[in-house]
TIVEXDREN-697047 format. One line per 5 residues: number of its first residue (from 1); their letters; for each residue x negated, y, z of C-alpha. Coordinates in steps of 0.25 Angstrom, whole numbers, always signed. Example, Ala and Ser with C-alpha at 12.3 -4.5 7.8 and 13.67 -1.06 7.14 Angstrom:
2
1 = AS = -49:-18:+31 | -55:-4:+29
END
This chain:
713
1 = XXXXX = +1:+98:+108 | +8:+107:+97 | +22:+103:+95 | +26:+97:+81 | +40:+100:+78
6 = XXXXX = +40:+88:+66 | +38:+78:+80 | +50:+77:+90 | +44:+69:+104 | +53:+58:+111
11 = XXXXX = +49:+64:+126 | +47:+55:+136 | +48:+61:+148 | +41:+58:+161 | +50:+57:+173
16 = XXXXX = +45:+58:+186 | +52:+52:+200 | +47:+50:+212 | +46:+34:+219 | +43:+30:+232
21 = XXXXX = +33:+18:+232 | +37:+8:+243 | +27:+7:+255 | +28:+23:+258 | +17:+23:+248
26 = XXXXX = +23:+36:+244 | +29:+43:+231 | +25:+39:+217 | +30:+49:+206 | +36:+41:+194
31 = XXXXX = +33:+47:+180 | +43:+39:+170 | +41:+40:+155 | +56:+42:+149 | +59:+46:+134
36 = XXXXX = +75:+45:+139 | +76:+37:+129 | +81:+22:+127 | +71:+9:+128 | +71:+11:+112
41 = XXXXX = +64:+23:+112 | +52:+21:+119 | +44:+34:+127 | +33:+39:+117 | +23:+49:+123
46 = XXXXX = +21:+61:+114 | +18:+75:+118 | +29:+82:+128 | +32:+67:+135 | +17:+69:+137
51 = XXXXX = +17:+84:+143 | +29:+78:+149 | +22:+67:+156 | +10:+75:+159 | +19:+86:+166
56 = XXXXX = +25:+77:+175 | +12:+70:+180 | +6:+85:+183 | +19:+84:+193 | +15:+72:+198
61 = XXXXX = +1:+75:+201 | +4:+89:+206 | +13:+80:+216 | +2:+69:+217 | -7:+80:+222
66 = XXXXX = +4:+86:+232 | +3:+72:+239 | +18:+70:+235 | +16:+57:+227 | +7:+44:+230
71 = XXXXX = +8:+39:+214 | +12:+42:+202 | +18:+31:+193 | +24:+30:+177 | +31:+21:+170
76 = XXXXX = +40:+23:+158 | +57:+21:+154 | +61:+5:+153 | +52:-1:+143 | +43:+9:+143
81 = XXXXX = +33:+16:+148 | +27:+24:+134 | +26:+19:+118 | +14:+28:+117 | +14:+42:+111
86 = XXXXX = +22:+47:+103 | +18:+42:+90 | +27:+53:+82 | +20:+63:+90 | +7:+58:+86
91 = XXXXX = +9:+60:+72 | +14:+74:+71 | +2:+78:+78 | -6:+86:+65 | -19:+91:+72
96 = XXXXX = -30:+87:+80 | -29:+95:+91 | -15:+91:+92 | -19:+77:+93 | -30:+80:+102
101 = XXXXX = -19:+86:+113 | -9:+73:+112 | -21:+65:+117 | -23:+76:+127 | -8:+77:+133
106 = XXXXX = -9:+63:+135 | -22:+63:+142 | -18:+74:+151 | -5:+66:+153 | -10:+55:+158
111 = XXXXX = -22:+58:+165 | -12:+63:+176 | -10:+49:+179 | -26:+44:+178 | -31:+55:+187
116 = XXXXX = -22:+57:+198 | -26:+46:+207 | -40:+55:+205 | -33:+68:+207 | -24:+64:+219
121 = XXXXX = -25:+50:+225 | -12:+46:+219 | -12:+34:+208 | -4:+35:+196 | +5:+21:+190
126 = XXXXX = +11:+17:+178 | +22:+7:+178 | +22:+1:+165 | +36:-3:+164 | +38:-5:+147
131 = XXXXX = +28:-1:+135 | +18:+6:+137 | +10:+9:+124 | -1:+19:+120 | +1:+32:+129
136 = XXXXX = +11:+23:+136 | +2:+12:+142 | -10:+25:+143 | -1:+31:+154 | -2:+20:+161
141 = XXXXX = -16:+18:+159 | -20:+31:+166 | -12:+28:+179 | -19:+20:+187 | -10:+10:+188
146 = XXXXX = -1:+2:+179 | +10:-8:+181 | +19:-14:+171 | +30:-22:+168 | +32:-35:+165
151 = XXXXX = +41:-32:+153 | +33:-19:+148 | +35:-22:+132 | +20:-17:+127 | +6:-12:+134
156 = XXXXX = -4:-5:+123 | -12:+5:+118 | -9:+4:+104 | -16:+16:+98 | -26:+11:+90
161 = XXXXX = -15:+2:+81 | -8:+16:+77 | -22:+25:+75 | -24:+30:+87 | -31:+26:+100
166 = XXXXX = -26:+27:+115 | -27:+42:+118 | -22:+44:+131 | -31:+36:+140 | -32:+23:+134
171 = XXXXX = -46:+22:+129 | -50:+26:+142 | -42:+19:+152 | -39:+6:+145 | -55:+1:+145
176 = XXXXX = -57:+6:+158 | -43:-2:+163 | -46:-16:+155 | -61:-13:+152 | -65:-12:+138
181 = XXXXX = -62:-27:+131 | -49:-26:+136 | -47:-11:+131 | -51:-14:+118 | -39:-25:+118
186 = XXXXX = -30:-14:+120 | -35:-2:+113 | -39:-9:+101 | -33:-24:+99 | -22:-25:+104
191 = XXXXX = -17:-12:+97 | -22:-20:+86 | -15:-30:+86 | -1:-22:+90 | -2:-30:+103
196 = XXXXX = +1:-22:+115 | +1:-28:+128 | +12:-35:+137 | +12:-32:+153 | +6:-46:+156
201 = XXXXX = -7:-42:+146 | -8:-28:+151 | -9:-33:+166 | -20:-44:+163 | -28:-34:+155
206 = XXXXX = -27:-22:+166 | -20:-13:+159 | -9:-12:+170 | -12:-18:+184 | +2:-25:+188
211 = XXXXX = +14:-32:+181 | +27:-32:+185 | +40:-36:+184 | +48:-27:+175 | +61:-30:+184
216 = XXXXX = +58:-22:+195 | +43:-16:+188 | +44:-2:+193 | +49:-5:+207 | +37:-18:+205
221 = XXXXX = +25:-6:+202 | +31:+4:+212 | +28:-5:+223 | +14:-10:+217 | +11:+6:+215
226 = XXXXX = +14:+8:+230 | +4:-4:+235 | -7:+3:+224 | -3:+19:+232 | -5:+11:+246
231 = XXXXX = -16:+3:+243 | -10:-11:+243 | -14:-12:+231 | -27:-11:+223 | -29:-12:+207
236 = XXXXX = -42:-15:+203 | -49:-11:+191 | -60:-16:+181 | -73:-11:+183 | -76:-2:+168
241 = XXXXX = -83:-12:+159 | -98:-12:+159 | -106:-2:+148 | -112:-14:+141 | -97:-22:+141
246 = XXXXX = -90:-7:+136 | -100:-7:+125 | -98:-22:+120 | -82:-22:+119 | -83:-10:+111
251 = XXXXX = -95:-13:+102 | -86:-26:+99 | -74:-20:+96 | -79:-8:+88 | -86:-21:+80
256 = XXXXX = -72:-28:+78 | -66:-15:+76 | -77:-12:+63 | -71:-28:+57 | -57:-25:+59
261 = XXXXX = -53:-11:+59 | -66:-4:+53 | -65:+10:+47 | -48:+7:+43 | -43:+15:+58
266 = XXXXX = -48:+26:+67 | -43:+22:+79 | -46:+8:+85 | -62:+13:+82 | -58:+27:+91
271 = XXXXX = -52:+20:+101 | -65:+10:+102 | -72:+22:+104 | -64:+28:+115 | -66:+13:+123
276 = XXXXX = -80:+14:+121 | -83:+27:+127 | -72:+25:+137 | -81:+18:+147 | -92:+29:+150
281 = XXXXX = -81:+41:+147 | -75:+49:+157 | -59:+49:+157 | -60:+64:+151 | -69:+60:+140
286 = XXXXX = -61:+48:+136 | -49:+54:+135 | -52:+66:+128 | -58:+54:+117 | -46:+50:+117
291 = XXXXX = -40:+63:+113 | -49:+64:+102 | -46:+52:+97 | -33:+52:+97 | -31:+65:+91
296 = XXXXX = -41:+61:+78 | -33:+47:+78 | -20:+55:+76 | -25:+64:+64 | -27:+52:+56
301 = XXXXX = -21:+44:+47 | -22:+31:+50 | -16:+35:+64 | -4:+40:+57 | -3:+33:+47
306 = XXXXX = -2:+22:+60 | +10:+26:+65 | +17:+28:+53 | +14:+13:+51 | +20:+11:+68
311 = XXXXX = +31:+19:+65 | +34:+10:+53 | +33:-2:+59 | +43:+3:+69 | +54:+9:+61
316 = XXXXX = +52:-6:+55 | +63:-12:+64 | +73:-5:+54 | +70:-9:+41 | +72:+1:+29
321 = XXXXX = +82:-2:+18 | +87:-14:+28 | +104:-15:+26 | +113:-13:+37 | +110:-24:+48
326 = XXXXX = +124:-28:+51 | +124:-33:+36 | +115:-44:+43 | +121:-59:+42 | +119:-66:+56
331 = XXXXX = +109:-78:+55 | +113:-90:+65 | +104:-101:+57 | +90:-99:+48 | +87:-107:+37
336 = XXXXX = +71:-107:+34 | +68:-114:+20 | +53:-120:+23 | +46:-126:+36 | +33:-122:+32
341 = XXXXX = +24:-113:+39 | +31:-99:+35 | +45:-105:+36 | +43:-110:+51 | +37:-97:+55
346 = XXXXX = +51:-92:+50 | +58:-103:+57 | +52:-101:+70 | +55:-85:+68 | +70:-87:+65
351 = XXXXX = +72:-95:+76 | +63:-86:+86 | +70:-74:+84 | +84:-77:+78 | +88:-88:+87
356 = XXXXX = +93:-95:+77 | +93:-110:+73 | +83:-112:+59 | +81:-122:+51 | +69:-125:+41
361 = XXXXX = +71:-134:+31 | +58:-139:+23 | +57:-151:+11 | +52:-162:+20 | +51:-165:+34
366 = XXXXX = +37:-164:+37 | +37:-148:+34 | +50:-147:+40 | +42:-154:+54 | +31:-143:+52
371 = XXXXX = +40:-132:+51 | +46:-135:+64 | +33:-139:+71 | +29:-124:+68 | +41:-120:+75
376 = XXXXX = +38:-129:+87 | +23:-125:+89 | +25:-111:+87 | +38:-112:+97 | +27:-120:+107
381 = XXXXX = +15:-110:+103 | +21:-96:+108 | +28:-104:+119 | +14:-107:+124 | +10:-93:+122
386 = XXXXX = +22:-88:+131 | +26:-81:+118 | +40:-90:+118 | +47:-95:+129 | +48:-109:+130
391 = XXXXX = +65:-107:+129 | +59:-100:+116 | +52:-109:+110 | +63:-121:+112 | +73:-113:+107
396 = XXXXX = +66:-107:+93 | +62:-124:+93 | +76:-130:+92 | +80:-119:+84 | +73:-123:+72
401 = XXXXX = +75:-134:+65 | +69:-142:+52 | +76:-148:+42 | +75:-154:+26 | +88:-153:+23
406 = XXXXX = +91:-138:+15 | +104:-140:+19 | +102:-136:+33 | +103:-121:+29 | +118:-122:+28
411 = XXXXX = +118:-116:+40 | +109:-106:+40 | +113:-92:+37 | +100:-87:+35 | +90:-96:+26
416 = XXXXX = +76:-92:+23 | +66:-98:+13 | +52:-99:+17 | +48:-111:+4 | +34:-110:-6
421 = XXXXX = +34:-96:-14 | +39:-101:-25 | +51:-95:-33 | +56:-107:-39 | +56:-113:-24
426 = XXXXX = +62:-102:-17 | +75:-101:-28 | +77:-118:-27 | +78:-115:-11 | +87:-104:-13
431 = XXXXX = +96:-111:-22 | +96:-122:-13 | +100:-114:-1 | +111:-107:-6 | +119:-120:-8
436 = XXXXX = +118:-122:+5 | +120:-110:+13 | +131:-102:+17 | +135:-90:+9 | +131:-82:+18
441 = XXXXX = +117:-85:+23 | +105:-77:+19 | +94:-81:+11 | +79:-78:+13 | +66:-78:+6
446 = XXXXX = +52:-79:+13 | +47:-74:+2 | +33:-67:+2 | +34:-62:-14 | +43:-69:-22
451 = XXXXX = +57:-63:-27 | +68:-62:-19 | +78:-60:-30 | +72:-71:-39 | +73:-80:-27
456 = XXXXX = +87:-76:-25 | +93:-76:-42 | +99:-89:-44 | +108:-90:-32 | +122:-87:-32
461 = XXXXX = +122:-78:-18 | +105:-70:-21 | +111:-59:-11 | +109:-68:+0 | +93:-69:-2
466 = XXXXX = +83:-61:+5 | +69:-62:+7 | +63:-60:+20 | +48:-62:+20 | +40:-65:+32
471 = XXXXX = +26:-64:+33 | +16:-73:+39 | +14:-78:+51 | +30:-75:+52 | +29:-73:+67
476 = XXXXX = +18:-63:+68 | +22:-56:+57 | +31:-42:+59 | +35:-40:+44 | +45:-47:+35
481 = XXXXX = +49:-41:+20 | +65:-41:+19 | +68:-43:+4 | +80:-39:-4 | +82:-47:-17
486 = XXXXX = +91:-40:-28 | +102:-46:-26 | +100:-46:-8 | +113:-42:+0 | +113:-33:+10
491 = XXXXX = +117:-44:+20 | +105:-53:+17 | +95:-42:+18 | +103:-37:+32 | +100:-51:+35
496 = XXXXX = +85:-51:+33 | +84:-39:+41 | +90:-44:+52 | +84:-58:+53 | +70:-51:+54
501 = XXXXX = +74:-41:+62 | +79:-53:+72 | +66:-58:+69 | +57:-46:+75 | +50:-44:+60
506 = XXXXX = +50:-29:+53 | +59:-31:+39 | +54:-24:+28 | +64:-24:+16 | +58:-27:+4
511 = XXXXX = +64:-24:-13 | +62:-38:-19 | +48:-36:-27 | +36:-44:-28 | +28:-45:-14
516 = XXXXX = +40:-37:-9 | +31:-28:+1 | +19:-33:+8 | +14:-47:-1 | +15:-37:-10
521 = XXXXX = +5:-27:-5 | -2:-37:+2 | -5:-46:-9 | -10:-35:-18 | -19:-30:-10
526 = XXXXX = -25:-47:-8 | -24:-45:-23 | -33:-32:-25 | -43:-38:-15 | -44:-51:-22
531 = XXXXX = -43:-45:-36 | -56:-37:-30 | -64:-49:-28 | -59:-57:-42 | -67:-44:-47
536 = XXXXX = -80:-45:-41 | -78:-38:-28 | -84:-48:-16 | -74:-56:-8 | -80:-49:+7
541 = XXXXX = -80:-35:-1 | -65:-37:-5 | -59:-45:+8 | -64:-31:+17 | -59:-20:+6
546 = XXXXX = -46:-19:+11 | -55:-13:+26 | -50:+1:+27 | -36:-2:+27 | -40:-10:+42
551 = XXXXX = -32:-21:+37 | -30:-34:+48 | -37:-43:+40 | -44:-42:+26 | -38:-47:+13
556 = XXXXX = -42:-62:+14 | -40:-64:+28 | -25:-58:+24 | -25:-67:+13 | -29:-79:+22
561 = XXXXX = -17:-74:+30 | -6:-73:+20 | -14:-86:+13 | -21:-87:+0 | -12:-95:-7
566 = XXXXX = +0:-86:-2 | -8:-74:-7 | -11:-78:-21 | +3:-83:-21 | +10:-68:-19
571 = XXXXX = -3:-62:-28 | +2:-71:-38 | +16:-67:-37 | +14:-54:-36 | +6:-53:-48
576 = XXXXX = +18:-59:-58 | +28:-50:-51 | +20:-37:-51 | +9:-40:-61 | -6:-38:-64
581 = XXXXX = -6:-26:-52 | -8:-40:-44 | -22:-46:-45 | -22:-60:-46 | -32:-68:-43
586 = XXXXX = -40:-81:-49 | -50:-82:-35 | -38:-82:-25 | -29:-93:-31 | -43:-101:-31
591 = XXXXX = -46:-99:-18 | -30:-102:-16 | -32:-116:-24 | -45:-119:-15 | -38:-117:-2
596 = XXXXX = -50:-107:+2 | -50:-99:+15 | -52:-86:+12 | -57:-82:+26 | -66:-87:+36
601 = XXXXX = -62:-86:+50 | -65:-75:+58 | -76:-71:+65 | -68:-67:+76 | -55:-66:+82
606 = XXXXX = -49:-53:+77 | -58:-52:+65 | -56:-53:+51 | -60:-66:+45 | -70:-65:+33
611 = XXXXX = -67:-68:+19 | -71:-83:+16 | -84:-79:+6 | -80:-94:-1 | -70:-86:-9
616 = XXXXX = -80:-78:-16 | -81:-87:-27 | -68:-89:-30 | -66:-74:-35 | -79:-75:-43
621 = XXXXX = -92:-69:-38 | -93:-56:-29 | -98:-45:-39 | -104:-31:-35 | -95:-18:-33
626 = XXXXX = -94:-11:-47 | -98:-23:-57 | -88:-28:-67 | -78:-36:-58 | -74:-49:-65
631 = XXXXX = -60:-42:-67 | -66:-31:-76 | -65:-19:-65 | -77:-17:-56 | -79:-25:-45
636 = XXXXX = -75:-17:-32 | -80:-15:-20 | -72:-14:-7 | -66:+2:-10 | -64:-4:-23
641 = XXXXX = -55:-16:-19 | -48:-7:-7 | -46:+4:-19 | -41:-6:-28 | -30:-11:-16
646 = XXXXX = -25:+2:-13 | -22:+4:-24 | -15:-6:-28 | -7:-5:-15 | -4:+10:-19
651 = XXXXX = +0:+3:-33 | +9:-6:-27 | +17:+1:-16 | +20:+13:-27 | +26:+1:-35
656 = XXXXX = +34:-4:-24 | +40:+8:-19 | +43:+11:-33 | +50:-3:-33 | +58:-1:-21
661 = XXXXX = +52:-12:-13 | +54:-5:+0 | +60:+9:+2 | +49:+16:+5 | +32:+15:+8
666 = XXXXX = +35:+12:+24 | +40:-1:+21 | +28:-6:+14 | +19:+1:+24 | +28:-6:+35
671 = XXXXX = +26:-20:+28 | +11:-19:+25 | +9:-15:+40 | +18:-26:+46 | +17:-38:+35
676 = XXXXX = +3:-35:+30 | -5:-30:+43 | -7:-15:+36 | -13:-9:+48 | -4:+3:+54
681 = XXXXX = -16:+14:+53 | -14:+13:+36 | +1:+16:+40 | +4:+4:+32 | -1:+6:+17
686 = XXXXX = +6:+17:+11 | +0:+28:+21 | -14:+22:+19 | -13:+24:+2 | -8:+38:+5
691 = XXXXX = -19:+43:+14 | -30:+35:+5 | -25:+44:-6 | -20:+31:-13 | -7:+32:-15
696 = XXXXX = -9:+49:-20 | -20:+42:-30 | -12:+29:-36 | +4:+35:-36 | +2:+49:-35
701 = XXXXX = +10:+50:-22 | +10:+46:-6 | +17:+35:-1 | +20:+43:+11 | +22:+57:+14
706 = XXXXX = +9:+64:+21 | +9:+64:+37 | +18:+50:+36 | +5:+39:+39 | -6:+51:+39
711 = XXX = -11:+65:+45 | -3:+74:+34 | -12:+81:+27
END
């Protein structure tokens, strides 16, 4: 691979020592994966650890064939075996043939370890002691046998999340390992749905063939190795899936795959197609697919432009523009004004992660009863599912209490509101609490539009207020928009930083403008569709428009999600704050008034749920593409309407970054990634106007400077 002087690798090394295995089964030589660095820097496998690893193993064969050894096993430094490649490497690769070689190195590699049983009687081992990710878990997979520990963090092959497909093995050996339905759970779904395996999972699938304790694990798998050398021990394996069977699983996940990701990404289609010829290909032919996919998966944009949005996400955990931590308050008691649906989610967080005691207040007691009884089922819910322990859920029980009375916040040092958006409502509940609640406590807004500092104006001590915006569900959800009012101190904002650091959400700080970052977006881009449809265009026409960006849902089965009335509530807002630039919309507050669905269910699980035809008439009847629209322009057809929202998103972000709502465009790529599902292979938003020539065409500038998110030109 030619050497790129702009890319610097981690190395990790491969250490070999020899062990005796118990039983006088002999000598296994012990290659152990080791960056030399800390468990915070996990090993990355990127070209020279690569030739590195590849020239030790050609030691170990060379002994292997010299009768010296009786097995060879690998396993990794505490916590892991391998992250994967390297994915910096990746991304300074600039030519085909280049990419074409990595896939290559890694084959070579590993194919030391698949064929020497083959070559010399002598059976290779991987002792899967922590993660084991990508080209991590693939060097397992081409040994022939796999253990792992009971505390391994994460099992996966991930690839096809971040625009490429497993290239050193994967394709190949997974299907073969768990037979093809199972494969497809873990080439496809689960990389999906960012869901790697745990060690339990891993076993009962046949991804490794034994489980043990991670106390003693390597002493554990040494001592099985040594039954497997002398015979004691036999592993079975699966017989390869009949033709008939092969051909079904794929035809119905190429069909799912056409619903759900259609033309929006490469790589979940080419990694389909290397499991559907994995079954008749020989181990030569398969990998040498893999090289070629993986090296036209590299030169493209949506791959890059994917781990531009994983690099994001990581550098996440240190939010931009955030004050010095130490200027944080310490929070020993939460107040959480609301028991509704939203606060008790909030409630429950608190207590969850915090460990502190929280108190809801409500008007009446009957809400004030529901609020806790949320807390309760969920507590008793994931205690059912193993997701809590039962000490767990007791504790985050007793901790949360209800109450009517606002003057149990007096000793909160932390209160946060989570009432009916309504200004008006919000400053009475304000007022209220600072009469109540030391000088020193924080006050915080859940606020998913409204301002901050209009909220905060009439009280004597507005530097205490910050609004920290959670999305919905509260649990599931990563992302949370920290926003600083006019007149925020650095202490409160410190504050709200730490809280959602405690509480394992990404903060995004936020300037105090209308929709701060994502409703803002999000809602705009609801608006265009709808807008679309108040014109003419037909409602099945519009809901898909939106397609090419491979979005996880289309626009109404989003804006069943966020809730209609929510929706028309934010697009309403929005509009008085910013202006005509956000459609309003007649047909939506109609079907808000009637309480229609706006989706059926869904066909099946995992797919999109249809747009409820029923709403058609709402918006008036569905008109042909290029008639007069009932709002004077033409009516559109779907390029029209996705047209017509990218630019509007180009629009809006130019605005926002001229307004200072966030230092820079990674912060609103971040946002729209975590808080609005934007799928990693766009990079976000910003990288996706710039390689759609949008952002050149509507501003006269990139967002992002060329090779960031994309193949440089």
């Amino acid at each position: 691979m030619t050497e790129n002087p702009a890319f610097t690798e981690r190395v990790t090394h491969s250490l070999v020592r020899d062990v005796q295995l118990p039983g006088g089964a002999g000598v296994l030589a012990l290659v152990t994966l080791d960056n030399g660095l800390d468990h915070t820097k996990p090993n990355t496998l990127g070209p020279a650890g690569i030739a590195e690893l590849r020239t030790a193993l050609e030691g170990v064969r060379a002994r292997a064939e010299a009768g010296e050894i009786a097995a060879v096993g690998v396993t990794g430094k505490p916590y892991f075996v391998a992250a994967g490649a390297d994915l910096k490497g990746i991304t300074s690769v600039h030519g085909h043939d280049e990419a074409v070689e990595l896939g290559r190195m890694g084959h070579a590699a590993y194919s030391i370890l698949g064929d020497l049983r083959a070559q010399t009687g002598v059976p290779t081992f991987a002792f899967v002691n922590g993660l084991a990710l990508g080209g991590g878990l693939e060097v397992a997979l081409n040994c022939d046998y796999r253990t792992v520990a009971s505390d391994a963090a994460a099992l996966g092959l991930p690839e096809t999340g971040i625009g490429l497909v497993p290239g050193w093995g994967g394709a190949y050996l997974v299907p073969r390992l768990v037979g093809v339905e199972k494969a497809i759970e873990v080439i496809l779904t689960r990389p999906a749905a960012n869901k790697p395996y745990k060690p339990a999972e891993a076993l009962s699938i046949g991804l490794v063939d034994e489980l043990f304790d991670a106390a003693d694990f390597l002493e554990q798998s040494i001592h099985w190795a040594a039954k497997v050398v002398t015979g004691e021990i036999e592993v079975p394996r699966r017989e390869l899936d009949p033709q008939p069977v092969w051909d079904a699983v794929v035809a119905a996940a190429k069909e799912r795959l056409d619903v759900v990701v259609g033309a929006s990404r490469p790589a979940p289609h080419r990694a389909l197609g290397l499991i559907a010829a994995a079954r008749n290909a020989t181990k030569e032919e398969a990998f040498a697919a893999e090289d070629q996919a993986l090296a036209d998966l590299i030169m493209t944009d949506e791959m890059r432009a994917s781990i531009y949005a994983f690099n994001l996400v990581g550098a996440g955990k240190k939010p931009a523009g955030a004050p010095d931590p130490k200027l944080a308050r310490p929070v020993t008691r939460v107040g959480v004004v609301g028991a509704g649906l939203m606060a008790a989610q909030m409630a429950f967080l608190f207590a969850q992660r915090l460990g502190v005691p929280v108190v809801m207040r409500d008007l009446d007691q009957e809400r004030v009863d529901k609020g806790l009884a949320f807390v309760r089922e969920t507590a008793e819910k994931l205690a059912g599912r193993g997701r809590l322990s039962p000490e767990a859920a007791t504790r985050i029980v007793a901790s949360v209490s209800g109450t009517t009375d606002i003057g149990e916040f007096a000793s909160c040092d932390f209160v946060i509101e989570a009432v009916t958006e309504v200004m008006g409502l919000k400053k009475k509940v304000f007022a209220e609490l600072e009469g109540i609640i030391s000088p020193e406590a924080i006050l915080a807004t859940n606020t998913s539009a409204l301002s901050v500092t209009e909220m905060a104006a009439d009280l004597a001590h507005p530097e205490r207020v910050v609004g920290i915006h959670f999305f919905n569900p509260v649990a599931q959800m990563p992302l949370v928009e920290v926003i600083t009012a006019d007149k925020t101190s650095d202490e409160a904002l410190a504050t709200a930083f730490a809280v959602t650091k405690k509480l394992r959400k990404t903060a995004i700080g936020s300037a105090d403008r209308p929709g701060f970052i994502v409703n803002r977006l999000l809602l705009l881009v609801m608006g265009q569709v709808v807008d679309a449809i108040e014109g003419g265009t037909p409602v099945e026409v519009a809901d898909r428009a939106l397609a090419p960006l491979g979005f996880p849902m289309p626009t109404f089965e989003l804006t069943d999600l966020v809730g209609p009335a929510v929706a028309q509530h934010v697009l309403t807002s929005l509009r008085e704050n910013l202006g005509d630039r956000i459609p309003a919309s007649q047909g939506l507050a109609r079907i808000v008034e009637d309480g229609t669905r706006v989706v059926l269910d869904a066909p099946a699980k995992g797919l999109p749920k249809p747009v409820n035809p029923a709403i058609q008439e709402y918006f008036g009847a569905a008109l042909s593409p290029g008639e007069p629209g009932r709002n004077g322009q033409s009516v559109l057809d779907a390029d029209g309407v996705l047209d017509s929202v990218l630019t509007a998103l180009t629009t809006e972000i130019g605005l926002m970054l001229d307004e200072g709502v966030v230092p820079g465009p990674q912060q609103i790529d971040l946002a729209m990634i975590l808080g609005a599902g934007w799928g990693f292979h766009t990079g976000g938003i910003t990288p996706y106007l710039d390689r759609t020539g949008y952002s050149e065409k509507v501003l006269g500038r990139r967002f992002l400077p060329d090779g960031v998110a994309n193949v440089p030109a």
